[in-house]
C-alpha positions as CSV (number, residue, x, y, z in Angstrom):
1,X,-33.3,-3.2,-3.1
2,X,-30.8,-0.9,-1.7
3,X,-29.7,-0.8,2.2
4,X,-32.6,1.5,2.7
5,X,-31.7,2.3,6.5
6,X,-28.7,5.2,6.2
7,X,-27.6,3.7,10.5
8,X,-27.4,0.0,9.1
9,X,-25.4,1.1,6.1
10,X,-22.5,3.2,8.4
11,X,-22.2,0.5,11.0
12,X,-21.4,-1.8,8.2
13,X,-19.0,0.7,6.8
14,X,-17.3,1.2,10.1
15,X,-17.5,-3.0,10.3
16,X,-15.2,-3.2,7.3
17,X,-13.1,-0.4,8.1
18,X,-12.8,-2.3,11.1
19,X,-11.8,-4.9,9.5
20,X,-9.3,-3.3,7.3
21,X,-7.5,-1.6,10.0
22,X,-7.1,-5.2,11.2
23,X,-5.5,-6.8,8.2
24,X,-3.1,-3.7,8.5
25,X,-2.0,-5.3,11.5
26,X,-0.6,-8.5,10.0
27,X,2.5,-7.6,8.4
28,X,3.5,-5.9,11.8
29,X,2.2,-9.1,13.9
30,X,4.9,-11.6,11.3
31,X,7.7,-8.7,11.9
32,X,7.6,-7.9,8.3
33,X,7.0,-4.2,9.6
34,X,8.6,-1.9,12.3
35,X,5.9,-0.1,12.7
36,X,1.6,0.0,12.1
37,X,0.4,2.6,9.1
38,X,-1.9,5.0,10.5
39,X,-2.8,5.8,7.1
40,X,-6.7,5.8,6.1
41,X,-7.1,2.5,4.2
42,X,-7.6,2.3,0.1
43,X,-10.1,1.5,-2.2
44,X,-8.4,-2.0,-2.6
45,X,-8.0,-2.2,0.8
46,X,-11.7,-1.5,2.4
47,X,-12.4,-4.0,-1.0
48,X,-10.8,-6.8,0.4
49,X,-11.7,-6.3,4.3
50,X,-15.3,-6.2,2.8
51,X,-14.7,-9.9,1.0
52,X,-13.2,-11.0,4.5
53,X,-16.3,-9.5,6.2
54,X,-19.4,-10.4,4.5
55,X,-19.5,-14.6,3.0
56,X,-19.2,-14.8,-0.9
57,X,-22.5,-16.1,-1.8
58,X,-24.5,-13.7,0.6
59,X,-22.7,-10.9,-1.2
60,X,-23.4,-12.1,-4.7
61,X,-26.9,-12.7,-3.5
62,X,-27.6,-9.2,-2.7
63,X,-25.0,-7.5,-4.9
64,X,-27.3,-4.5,-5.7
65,X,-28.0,-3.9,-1.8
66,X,-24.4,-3.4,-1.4
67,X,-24.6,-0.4,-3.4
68,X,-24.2,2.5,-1.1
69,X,-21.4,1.0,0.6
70,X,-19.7,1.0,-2.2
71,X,-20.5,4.6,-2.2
72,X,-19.0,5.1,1.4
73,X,-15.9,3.5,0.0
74,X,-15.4,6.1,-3.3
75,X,-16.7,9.3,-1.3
76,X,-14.1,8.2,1.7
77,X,-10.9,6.3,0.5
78,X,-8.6,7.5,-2.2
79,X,-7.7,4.9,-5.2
80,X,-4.0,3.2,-4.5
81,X,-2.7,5.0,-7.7
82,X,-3.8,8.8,-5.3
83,X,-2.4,7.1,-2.5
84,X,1.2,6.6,-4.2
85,X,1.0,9.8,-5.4
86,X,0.8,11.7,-2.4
């Protein structure tokens, strides 16, 4: 069963974008970087803030709920490879 509530589904969206901006910050927190990327996050990116967000086994447990945000992620982030690119 899909995230049926549309409100639930973009506050969790804007929870892992959250947390992707976050793990942004870490290269610039060890020094490794001069300055933060402002950049929207990718694909990969908003993938793994997601695994940091939401605990393994509740995420394989409701795999197919997870759906739309998946969705969010294709309709709103580019793949790497586009990001390179550009």
């Amino acid at each position: 069963m899909p995230l049926c509530n549309p409100y639930f589904s973009e506050r969790l969206y804007d929870a892992v974008l959250l947390f992707a901006y976050a793990n942004s910050l870490f290269d610039y927190a060890r020094n490794e970087e001069q300055t933060v990327s402002t950049d929207r996050p990718t694909r990969r990116e908003m993938d793994t803030a997601f695994k940091n967000a939401i605990d393994f086994r509740f995420r394989v447990a409701n795999e197919e709920r997870f759906r739309p945000l998946y969705g969010h992620f294709e309709r709103r982030h580019e793949n790497e490879a586009d990001h390179v690119e550009n």
